[in-house]
C-alpha positions as CSV (number, residue, x, y, z in Angstrom):
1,X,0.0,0.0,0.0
2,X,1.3,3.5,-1.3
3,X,1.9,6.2,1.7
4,X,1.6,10.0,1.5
5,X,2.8,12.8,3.5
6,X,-0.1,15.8,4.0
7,X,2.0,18.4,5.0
8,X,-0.6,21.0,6.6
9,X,-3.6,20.7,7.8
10,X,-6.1,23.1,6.5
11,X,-8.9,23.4,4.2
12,X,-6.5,22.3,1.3
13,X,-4.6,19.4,3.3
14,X,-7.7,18.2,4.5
15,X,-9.0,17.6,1.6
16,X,-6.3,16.3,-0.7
17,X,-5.9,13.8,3.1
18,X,-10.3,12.6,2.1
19,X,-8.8,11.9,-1.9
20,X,-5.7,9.6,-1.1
21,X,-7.6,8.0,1.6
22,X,-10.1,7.3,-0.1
23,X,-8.1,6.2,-3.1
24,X,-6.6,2.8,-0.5
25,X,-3.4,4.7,0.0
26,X,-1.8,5.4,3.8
27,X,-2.3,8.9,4.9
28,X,0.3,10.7,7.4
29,X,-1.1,14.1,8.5
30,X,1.2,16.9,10.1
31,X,0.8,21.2,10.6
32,X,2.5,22.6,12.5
33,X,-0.6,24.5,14.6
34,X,-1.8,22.2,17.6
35,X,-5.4,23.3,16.9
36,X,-5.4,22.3,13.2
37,X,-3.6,19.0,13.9
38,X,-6.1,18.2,17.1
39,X,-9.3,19.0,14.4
40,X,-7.6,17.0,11.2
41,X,-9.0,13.5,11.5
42,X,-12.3,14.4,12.6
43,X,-12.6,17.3,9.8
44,X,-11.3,14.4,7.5
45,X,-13.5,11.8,8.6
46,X,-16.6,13.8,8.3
47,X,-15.7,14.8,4.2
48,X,-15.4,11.1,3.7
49,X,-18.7,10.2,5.2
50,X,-20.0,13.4,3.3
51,X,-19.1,11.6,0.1
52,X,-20.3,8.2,0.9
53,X,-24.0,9.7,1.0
54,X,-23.2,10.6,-2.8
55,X,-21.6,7.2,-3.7
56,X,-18.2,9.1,-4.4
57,X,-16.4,6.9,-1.5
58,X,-17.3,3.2,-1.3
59,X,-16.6,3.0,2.6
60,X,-15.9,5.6,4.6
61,X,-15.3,4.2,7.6
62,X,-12.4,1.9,5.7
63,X,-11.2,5.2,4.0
64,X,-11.0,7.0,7.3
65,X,-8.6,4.1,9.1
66,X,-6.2,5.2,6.9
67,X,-5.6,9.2,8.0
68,X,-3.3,9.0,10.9
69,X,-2.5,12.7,12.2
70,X,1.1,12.5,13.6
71,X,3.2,15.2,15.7
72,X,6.3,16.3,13.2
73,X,7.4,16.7,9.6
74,X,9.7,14.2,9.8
75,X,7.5,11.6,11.4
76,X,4.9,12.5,8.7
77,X,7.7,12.4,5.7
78,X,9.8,9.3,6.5
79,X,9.3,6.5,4.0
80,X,6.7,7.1,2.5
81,X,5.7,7.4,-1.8
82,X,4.7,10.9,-2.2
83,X,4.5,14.3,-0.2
84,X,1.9,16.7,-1.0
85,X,2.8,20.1,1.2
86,X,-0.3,22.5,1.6
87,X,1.2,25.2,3.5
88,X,1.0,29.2,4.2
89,X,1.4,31.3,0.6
90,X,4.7,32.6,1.4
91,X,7.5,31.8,-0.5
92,X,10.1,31.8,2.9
93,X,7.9,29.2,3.9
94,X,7.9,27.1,1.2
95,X,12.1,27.0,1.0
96,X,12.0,26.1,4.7
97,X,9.3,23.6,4.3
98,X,11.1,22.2,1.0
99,X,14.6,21.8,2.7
100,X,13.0,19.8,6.0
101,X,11.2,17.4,3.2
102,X,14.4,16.7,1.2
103,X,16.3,16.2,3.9
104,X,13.4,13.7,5.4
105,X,11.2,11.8,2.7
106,X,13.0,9.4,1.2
107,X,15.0,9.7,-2.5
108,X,12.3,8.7,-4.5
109,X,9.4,10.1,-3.2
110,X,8.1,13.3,-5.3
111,X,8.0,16.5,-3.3
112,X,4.6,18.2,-4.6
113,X,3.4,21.4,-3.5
114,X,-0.5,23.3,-3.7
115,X,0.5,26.6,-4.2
116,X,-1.4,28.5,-6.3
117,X,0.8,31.6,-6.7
118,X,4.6,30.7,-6.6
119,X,6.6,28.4,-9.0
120,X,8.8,25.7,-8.0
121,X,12.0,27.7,-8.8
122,X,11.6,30.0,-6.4
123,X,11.7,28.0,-3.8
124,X,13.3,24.5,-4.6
125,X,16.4,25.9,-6.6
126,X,19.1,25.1,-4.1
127,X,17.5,21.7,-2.4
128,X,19.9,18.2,-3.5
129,X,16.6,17.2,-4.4
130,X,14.8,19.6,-6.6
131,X,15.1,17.7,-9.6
132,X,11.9,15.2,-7.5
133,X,10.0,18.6,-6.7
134,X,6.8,19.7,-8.8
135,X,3.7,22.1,-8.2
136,X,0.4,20.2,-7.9
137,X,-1.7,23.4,-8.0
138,X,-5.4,22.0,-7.0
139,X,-8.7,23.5,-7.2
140,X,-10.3,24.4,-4.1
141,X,-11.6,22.0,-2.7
142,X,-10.0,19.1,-4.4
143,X,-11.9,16.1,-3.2
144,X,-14.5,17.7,-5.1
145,X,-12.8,19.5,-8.0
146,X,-10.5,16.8,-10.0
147,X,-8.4,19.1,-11.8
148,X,-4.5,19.5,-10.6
149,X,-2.0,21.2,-12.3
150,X,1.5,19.9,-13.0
151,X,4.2,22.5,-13.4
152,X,8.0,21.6,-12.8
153,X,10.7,24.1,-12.3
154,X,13.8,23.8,-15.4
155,X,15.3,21.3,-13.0
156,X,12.5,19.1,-12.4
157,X,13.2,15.5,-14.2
158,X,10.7,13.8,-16.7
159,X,10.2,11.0,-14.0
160,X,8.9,13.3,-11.4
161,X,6.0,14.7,-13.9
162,X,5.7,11.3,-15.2
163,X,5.1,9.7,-11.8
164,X,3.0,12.9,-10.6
165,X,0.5,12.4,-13.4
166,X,0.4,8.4,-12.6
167,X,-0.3,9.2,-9.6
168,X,-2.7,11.9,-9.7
169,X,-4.4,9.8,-12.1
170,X,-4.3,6.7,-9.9
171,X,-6.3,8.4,-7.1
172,X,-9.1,9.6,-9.8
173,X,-7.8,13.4,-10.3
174,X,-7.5,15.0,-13.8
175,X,-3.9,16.3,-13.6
176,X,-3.1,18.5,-16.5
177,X,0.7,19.3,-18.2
178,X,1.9,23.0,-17.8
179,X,4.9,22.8,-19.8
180,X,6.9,25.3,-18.2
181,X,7.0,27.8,-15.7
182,X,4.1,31.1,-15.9
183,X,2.9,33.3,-13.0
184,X,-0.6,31.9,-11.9
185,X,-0.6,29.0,-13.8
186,X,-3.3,28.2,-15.9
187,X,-6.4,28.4,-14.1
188,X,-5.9,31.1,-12.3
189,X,-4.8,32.9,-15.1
190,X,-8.5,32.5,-17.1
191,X,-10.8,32.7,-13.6
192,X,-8.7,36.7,-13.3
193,X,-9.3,37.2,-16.7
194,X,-12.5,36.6,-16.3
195,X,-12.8,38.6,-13.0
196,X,-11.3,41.2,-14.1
197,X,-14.2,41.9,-17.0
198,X,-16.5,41.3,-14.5
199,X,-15.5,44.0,-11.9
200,X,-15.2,46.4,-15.8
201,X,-18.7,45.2,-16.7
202,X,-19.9,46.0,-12.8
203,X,-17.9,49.4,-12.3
204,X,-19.1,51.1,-15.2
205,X,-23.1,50.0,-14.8
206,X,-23.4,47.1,-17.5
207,X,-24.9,44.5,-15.4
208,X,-25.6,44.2,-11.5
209,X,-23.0,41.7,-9.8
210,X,-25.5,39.4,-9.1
211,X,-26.9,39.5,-12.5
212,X,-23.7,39.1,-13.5
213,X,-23.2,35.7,-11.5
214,X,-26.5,34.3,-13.6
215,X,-24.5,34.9,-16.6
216,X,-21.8,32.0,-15.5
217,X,-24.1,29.7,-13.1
218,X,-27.0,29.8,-15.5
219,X,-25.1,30.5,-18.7
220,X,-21.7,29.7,-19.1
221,X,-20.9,27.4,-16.6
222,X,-23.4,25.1,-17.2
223,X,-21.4,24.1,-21.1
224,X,-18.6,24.7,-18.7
225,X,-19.1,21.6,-16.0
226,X,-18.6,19.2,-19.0
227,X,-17.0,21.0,-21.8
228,X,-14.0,23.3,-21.9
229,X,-13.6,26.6,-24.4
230,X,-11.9,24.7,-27.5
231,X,-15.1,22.2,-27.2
232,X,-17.7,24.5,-26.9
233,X,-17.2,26.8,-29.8
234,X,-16.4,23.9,-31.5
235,X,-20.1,23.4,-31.4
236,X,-21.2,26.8,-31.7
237,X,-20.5,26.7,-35.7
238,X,-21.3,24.2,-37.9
239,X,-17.7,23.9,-39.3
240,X,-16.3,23.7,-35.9
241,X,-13.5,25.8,-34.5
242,X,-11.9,26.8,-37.9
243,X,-15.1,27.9,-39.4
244,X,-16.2,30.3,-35.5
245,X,-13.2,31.9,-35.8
246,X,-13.7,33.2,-39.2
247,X,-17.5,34.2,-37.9
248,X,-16.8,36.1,-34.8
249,X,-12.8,36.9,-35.0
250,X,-13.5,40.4,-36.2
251,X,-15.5,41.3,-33.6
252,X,-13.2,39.7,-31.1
253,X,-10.2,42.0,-32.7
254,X,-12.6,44.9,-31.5
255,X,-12.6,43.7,-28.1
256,X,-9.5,42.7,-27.2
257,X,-8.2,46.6,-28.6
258,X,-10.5,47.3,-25.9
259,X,-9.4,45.1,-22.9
260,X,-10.0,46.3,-19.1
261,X,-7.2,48.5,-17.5
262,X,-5.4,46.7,-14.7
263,X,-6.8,49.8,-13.0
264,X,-9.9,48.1,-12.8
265,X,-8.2,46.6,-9.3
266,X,-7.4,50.1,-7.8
267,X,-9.0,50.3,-4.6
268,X,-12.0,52.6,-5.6
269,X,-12.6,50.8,-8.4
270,X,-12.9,47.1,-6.7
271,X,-15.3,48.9,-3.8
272,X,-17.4,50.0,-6.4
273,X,-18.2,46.2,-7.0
274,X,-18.1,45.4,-3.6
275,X,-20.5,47.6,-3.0
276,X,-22.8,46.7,-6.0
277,X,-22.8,43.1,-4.2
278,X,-24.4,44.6,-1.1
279,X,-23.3,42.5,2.0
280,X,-20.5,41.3,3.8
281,X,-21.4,38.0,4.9
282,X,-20.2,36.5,8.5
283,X,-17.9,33.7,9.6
284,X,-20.3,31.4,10.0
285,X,-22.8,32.4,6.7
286,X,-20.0,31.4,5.2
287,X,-19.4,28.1,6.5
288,X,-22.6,27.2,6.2
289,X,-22.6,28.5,2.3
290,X,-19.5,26.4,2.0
291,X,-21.3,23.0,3.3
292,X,-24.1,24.1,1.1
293,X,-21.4,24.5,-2.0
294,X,-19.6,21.4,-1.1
295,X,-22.6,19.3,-1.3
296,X,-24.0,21.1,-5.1
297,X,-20.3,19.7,-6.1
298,X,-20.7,16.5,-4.4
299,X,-24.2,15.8,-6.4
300,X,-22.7,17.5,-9.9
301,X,-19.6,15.0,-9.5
302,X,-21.8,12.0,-9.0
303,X,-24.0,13.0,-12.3
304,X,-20.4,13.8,-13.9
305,X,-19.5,10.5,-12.6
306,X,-22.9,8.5,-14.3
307,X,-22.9,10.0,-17.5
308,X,-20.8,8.1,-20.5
309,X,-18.2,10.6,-22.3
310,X,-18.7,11.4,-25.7
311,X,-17.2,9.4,-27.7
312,X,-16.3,10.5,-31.4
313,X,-17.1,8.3,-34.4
């Protein structure tokens, strides 16, 4: 049986702890805050039995017996397969984090970070290791969200990214191949892209925020849970992709001479929005929106899950 190293314990650790459980592998939990370590196995338990009611985890209970939550990096890191380090956003973190895992998890285990913001040259450039070290950028949260991004630094060998996509695959993710090294990856770089017209459209009166929000839930997003941008316009011309682009690329050279100002992030400019949206919700609305998320996700992967892929003739 394959072992893993969690290193932290929040929402994103937690979570990547339910997929590898409940994928049959052994799961070694560690933060470094009491609190988050002293809540982990419950927290973790709890997603697992979430997902059972949707008949995403065959046995929860079985899934759960393998989380243990242990009391250092190096007890979590020894011996084991894989490392998948969820810490703070801060890059001085990450090089200290980094250097404790080389020096602990064994030589050919892969050393995978979540970050969503920093590359893997900026903080594994001087390890003896680095050439075993990859991002594994996740969507929040991943137990729900399959898709994982794989970016290596220059140094980081074709067996680490060929043993990070068996094993992302293995445990039923969707990892993808970003072929080198850009700021923000690939999602993020298309959901701010996105934002950022959004805040324009909102700032200078197009559309209400929470009209604006129907466009994606009850528009977009709904060619968007099954089908990607390439796929849908490949359908929205009867010649495919070739044949939209010569439809609609002239009015697509007008917008994009006419993209929004990185101004629209200025801080009187995002307030406008802010305030267009109306309310500040509390600590616990959001929780409880968050259970209430988690479980739309839950049921959309269980349809995903049912349906047969298309399959081309």
């Amino acid at each position: 049986m394959s072992t893993v190293a969690i290193i932290g314990a929040g929402l994103i650790g937690r979570s990547w702890a339910n997929v590898f459980a409940r994928a049959g592998w052994l799961v070694r939990v560690w933060d470094p805050v009491d609190s988050q370590r002293a809540a982990a196995a419950d927290e973790i338990t709890r997603s697992l039995f979430d997902l059972q009611r949707h008949g995403l985890v065959k046995d929860a209970a079985v899934a759960a017996s393998n989380v243990s939550v242990v009391a250092t990096l190096q007890d979590a890191a020894h011996d084991v397969d894989f490392v998948q380090e969820s810490g703070p956003e801060t890059l001085a973190t990450k090089r200290t984090t980094f250097a404790q895992l080389d020096a602990a998890a064994p030589a050919h285990a892969v050393l995978a970070s979540s970050t969503s913001a920093i590359v893997a040259s900026q903080f594994t450039a001087d390890l003896a290791g680095r050439a075993r070290c990859i991002v594994a950028h996740p969507v929040n949260p991943p137990h729900l969200v399959p898709v994982v991004e794989l970016c290596g630094a220059p140094w980081t060998s074709a067996q680490t990214k060929k043993r990070a996509l068996e094993v992302f695959r293995g445990i039923g993710q969707v990892p993808i191949d970003v072929k080198r090294e850009i700021d923000g990856f690939i999602l993020n770089r298309l959901q701010v892209a996105l934002l950022t017209e959004a805040f324009r459209l909102v700032q200078e009166g197009y559309v209400s925020p929470q009209d604006l929000d129907h466009v994606i839930a009850d528009g977009l997003g709904l060619r968007w849970a099954f089908m990607g941008p390439f796929e849908t316009i490949e359908l929205n011309a009867p010649g495919g992709i070739s044949d939209y682009c010569q439809r609609y690329t002239p009015w697509f050279r007008r917008y994009v001479a006419d993209l929004p100002p990185a101004s629209v992030w200025d801080d009187p400019q995002w307030k406008k929005a802010a305030a267009a949206w109306g309310r500040t919700p509390s600590a616990a609305e959001i929780t409880d929106k968050t259970v209430w998320r988690n479980e739309r996700l839950a049921a959309l992967a269980a349809h995903k899950r049912s349906q047969e892929p298309y399959k081309s003739t």
